[in-house]
C-alpha positions in Angstrom: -42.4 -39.3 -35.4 -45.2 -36.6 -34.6 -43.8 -33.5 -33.1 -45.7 -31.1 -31.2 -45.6 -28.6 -34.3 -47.2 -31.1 -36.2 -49.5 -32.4 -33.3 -50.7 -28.3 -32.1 -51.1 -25.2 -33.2 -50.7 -22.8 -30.9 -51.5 -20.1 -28.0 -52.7 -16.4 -27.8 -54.5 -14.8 -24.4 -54.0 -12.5 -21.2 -55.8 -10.0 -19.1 -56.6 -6.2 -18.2 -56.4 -4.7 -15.1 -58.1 -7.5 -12.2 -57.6 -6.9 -8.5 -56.5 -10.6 -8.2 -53.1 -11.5 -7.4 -51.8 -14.7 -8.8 -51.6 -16.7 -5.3 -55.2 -15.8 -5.7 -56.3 -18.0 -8.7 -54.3 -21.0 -7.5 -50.7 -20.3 -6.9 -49.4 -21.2 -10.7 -45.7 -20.6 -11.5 -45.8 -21.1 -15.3 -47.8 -20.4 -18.3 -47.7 -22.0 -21.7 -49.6 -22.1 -24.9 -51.3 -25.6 -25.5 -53.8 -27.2 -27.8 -56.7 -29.8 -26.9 -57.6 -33.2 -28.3 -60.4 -31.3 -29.8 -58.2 -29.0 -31.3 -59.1 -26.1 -29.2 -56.2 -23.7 -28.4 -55.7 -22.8 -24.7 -53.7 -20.8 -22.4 -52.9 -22.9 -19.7 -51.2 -21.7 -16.0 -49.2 -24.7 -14.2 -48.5 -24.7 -10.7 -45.3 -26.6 -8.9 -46.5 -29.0 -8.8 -47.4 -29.5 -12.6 -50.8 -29.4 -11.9 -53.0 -27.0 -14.0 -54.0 -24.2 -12.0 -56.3 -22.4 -14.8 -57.2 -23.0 -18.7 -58.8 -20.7 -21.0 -59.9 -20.9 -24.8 -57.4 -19.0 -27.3 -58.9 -17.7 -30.5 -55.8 -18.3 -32.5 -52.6 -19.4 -32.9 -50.2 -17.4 -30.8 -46.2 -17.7 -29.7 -46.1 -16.8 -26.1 -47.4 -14.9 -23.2 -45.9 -12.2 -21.4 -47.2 -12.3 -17.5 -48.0 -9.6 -15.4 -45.5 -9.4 -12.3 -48.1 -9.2 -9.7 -51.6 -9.3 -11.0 -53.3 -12.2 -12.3 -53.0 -11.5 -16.0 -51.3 -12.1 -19.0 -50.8 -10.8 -22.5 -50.6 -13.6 -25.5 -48.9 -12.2 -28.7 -49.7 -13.5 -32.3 -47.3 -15.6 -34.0 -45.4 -14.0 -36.7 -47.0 -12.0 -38.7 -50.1 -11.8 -36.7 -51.2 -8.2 -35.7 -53.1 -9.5 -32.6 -52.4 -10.0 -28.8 -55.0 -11.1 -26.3 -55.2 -9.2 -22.8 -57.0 -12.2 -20.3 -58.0 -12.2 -16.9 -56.3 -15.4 -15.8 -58.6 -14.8 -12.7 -61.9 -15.2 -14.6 -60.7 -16.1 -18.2 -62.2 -13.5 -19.6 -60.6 -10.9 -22.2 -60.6 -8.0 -21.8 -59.2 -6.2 -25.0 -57.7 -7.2 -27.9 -54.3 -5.8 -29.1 -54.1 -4.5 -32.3 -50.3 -3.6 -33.8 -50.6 -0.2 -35.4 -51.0 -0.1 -39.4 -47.7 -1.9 -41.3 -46.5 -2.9 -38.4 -47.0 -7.3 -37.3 -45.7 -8.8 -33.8 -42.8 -11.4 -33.5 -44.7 -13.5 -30.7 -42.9 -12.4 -27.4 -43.2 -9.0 -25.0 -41.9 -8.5 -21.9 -43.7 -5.9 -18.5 -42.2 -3.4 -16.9 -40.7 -4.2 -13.4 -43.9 -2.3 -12.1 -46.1 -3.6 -14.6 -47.2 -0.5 -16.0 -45.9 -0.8 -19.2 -45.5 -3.6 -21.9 -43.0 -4.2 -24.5 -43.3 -5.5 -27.7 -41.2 -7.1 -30.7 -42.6 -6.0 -34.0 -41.5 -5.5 -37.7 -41.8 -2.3 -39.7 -43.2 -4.6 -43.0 -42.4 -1.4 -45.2 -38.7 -0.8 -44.1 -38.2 -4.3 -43.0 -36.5 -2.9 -39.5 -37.3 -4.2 -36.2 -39.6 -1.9 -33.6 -40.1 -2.5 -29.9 -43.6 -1.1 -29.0 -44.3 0.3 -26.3 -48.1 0.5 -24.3 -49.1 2.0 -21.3 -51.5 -0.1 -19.1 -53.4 2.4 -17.7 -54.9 3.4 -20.6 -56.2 0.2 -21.0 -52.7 -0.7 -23.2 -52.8 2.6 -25.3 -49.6 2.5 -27.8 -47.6 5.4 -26.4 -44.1 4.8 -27.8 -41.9 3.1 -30.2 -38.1 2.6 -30.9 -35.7 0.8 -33.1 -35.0 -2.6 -31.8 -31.2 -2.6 -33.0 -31.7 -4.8 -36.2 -34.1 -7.5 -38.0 -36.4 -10.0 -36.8 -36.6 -8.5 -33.0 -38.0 -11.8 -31.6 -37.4 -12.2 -27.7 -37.5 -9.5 -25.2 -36.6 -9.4 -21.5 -36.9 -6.9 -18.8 -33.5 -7.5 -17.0 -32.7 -7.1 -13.3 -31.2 -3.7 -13.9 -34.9 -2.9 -15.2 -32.9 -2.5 -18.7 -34.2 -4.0 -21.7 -32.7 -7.3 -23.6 -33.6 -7.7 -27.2 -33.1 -10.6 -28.9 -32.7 -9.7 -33.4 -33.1 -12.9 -34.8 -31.7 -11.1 -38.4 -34.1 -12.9 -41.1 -36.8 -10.1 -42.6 -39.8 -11.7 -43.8 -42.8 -10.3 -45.5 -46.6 -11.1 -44.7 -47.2 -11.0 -48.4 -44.9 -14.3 -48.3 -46.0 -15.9 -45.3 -42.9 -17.1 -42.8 -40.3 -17.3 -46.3 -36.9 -16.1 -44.9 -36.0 -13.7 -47.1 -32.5 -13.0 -46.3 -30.8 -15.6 -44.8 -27.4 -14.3 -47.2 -27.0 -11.3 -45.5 -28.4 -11.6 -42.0 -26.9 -9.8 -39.3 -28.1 -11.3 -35.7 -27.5 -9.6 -32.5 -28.2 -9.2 -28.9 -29.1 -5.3 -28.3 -29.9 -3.8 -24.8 -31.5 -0.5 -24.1 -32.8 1.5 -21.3 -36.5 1.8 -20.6 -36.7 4.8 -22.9 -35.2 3.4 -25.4 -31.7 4.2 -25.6 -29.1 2.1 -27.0 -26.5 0.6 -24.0 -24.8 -2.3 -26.1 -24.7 -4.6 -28.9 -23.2 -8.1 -29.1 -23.5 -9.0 -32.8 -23.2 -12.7 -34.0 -19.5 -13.2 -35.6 -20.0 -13.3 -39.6 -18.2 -16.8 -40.1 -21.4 -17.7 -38.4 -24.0 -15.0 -39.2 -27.0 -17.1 -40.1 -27.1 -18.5 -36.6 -30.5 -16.8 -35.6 -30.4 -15.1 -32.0 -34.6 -16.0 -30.8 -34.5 -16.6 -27.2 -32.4 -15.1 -24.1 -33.1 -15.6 -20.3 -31.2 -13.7 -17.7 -29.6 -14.6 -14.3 -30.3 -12.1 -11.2 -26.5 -10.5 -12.0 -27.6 -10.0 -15.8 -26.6 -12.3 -17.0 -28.4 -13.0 -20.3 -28.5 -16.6 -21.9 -28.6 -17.2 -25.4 -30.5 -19.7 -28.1 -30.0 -19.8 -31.6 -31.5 -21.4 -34.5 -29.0 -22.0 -37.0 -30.2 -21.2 -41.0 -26.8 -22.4 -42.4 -25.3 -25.6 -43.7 -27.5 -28.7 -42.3 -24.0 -30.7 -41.7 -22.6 -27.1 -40.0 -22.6 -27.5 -36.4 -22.0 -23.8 -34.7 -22.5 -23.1 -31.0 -26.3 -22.8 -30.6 -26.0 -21.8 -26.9 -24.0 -18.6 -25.6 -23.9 -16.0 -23.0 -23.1 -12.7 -22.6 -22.0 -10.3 -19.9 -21.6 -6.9 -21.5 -19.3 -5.4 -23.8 -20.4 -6.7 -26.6 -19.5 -10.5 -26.4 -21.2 -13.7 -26.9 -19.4 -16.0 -24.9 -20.2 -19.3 -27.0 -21.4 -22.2 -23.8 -19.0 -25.5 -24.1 -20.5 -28.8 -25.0 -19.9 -32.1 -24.3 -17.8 -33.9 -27.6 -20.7 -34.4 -30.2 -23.5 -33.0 -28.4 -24.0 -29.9 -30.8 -24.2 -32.3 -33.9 -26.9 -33.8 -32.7 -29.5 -30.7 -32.2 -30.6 -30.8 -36.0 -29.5 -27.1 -35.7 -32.3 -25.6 -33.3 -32.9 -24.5 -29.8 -36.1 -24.3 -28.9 -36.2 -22.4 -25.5 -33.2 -21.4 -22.7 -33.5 -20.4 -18.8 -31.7 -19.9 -16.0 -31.5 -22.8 -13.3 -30.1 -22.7 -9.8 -26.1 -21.9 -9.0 -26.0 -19.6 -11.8 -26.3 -22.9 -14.2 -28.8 -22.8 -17.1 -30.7 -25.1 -19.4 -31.0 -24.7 -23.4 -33.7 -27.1 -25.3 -33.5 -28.6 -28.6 -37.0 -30.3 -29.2 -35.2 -31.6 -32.9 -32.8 -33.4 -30.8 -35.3 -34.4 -28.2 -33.8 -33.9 -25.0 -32.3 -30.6 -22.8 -28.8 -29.7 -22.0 -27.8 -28.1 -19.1 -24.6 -26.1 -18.6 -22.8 -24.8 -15.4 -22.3 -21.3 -14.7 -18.9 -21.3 -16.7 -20.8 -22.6 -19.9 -19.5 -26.2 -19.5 -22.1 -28.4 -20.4 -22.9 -30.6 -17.1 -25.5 -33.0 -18.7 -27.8 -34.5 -21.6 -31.6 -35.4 -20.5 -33.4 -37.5 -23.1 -37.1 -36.4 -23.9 -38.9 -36.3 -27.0 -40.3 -32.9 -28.6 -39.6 -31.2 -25.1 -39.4 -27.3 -25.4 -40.6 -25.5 -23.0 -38.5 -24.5 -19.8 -38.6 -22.0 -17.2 -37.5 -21.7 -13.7 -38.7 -19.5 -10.7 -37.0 -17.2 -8.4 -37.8 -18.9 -4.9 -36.5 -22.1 -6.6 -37.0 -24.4 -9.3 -38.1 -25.0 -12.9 -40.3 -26.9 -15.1 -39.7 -27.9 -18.8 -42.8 -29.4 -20.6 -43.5 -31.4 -24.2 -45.3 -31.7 -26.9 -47.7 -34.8 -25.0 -49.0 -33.4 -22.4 -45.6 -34.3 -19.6 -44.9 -31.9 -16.8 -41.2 -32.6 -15.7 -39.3 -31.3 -13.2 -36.2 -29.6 -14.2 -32.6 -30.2 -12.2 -29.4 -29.9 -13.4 -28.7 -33.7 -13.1 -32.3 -34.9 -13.7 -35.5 -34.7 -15.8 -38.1 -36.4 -14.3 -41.7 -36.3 -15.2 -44.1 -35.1 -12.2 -47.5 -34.9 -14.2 -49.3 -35.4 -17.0 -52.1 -33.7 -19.1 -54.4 -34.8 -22.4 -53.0 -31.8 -23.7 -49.9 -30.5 -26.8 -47.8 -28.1 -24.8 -46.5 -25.4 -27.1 -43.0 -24.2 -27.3 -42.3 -21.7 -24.4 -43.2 -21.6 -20.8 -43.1 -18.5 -19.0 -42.7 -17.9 -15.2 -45.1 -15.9 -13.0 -42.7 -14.4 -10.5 
């Protein structure tokens, strides 16, 4: 069976400083990485509806976009170890500037604005030390690198400005080397963990990944509006191994491990592909291996098991609702009881969908 890592490639764009709003260029809610039958790789913005609200030519193969909290653009960050990210007028399409990551240093695919949107965040890797770096650039001069700090461990992969304006970073633990491509190179002593900071950089709390279970790789994190901050791992242990690949956490240093139904973590091939928050402080955790998404209540208890191959991408929106889409081209609509398809596009989806608002 074809899966969309095998059917795409990937996504990298944004923009620089347009007067545009988003309502402006079409009211999307989402944006998402996909590729064309012609093999053309796009940055694509989806409305409610699951209509496409703007497309633009990628140059490469990116991870995922971070988007601008009022204006109409969006930064797209290299795939690991890439040293580019695309700023794109999602208004115009055009780019405006390229990204580059400053000398021995590579991105990890995600970043993360500022509650103002003057400055981004990045996830990057010292290649010499092997440590994990958040970058920081200011917007205003035209995203001139003005900081940097330790992200709290290895592999920094997913970041998230929370609520509190605080920062969530998720350290996925593996170190890899561009000299060996994506090898993992130390999946024996990996120490994963959820690390939050202030905007300056200053260490507020660690939740480290118990060591029975320390190759279960922390990559993505959502939050709810009281901070809560999902969890979804991808698990580099035993194949017949079956640890919790969901969890939350509510401070103090605890990953609350989400409750699944009898058997359902057995069948996830190990991987979760995306998380998000849904409505009543429920969330939703992917697992494109296992082909379908889970959703859980806001206890953890898992409420339900939709069926859809190579889906990924999820996301939901503040003034209601959420979209998940696949690997084909499908749209669907996103409830806790019900996955229903609402549009669809001659186009691979990528793996992450993020929200506008």
């Amino acid at each position: 069976m074809t899966s969309r890592r095998q059917f795409m490639a990937g996504m990298a764009l944004a923009s620089v400083a347009p007067s545009l709003t988003w309502a402006a260029v079409g009211n999307p809610v989402a944006i998402t990485a996909a590729m064309a039958t012609d093999g053309t790789f796009l940055i694509v913005g989806l409305t409610a509806a699951g209509e496409i609200a703007f497309r633009q030519p990628l140059p490469a193969r990116g991870h995922a976009a971070a988007a601008h909290p009022h204006l109409a653009e969006a930064v797209a960050i290299a795939r690991r170890p890439g040293t580019f990210a695309k700023v794109v007028d999602c208004a115009t399409g055009d780019i405006r500037q390229t990204i580059t990551a400053p000398t021995n240093h590579h991105f990890y695919g995600h970043a993360a604005f500022s509650p103002d949107g003057e400055m981004l965040f990045t996830t990057e890797q010292d290649i010499v030390s092997g440590q994990g770096r958040i970058g920081v650039w200011a917007r205003a001069g035209r995203y001139k690198r003005v900081d940097e700090f330790a992200s709290g461990g290895i592999g920094p992969h997913e970041i998230l400005t929370l609520p509190s304006g605080n920062l969530a970073v998720a350290n996925g633990g593996i170190r890899t080397h561009p000299d060996t491509g994506r090898e993992k190179l130390n999946l024996d002593t990996m120490q994963p963990n959820l690390s939050i900071f202030s905007p300056s950089g200053g260490l507020i709390d660690v939740a480290t990944v118990p060591a029975a279970i320390h190759q279960n790789s922390l990559r993505h994190i959502a939050a709810t509006a009281d901070g809560t901050i999902v969890c979804g791992f991808q698990w580099q242990g035993d194949p017949f191994a079956a640890p919790p690949l969901v969890a939350f956490h509510k401070g103090s240093g605890e990953l609350v491990p989400a409750q699944f139904s009898d058997g359902a973590a057995h069948g996830l091939d190990g991987y979760i592909g995306s998380v998000c928050t849904l409505g009543q402080g429920g969330f939703a955790a992917s697992a494109p291996r296992g082909g379908c998404v889970l959703t859980f209540d806001e206890t953890g208890a898992q409420m339900a098991t939709h069926r859809a191959t190579d889906v990924c991408g999820v996301t939901s929106f503040p003034q209601g609702g959420s979209l998940a889409t696949d690997g084909f081209g499908n749209v669907f609509d996103l409830e806790m009881n019900e996955l229903r398809v609402k549009n669809t596009h001659g186009l691979a989806f990528d793996n992450h969908l993020v929200s506008l608002s």
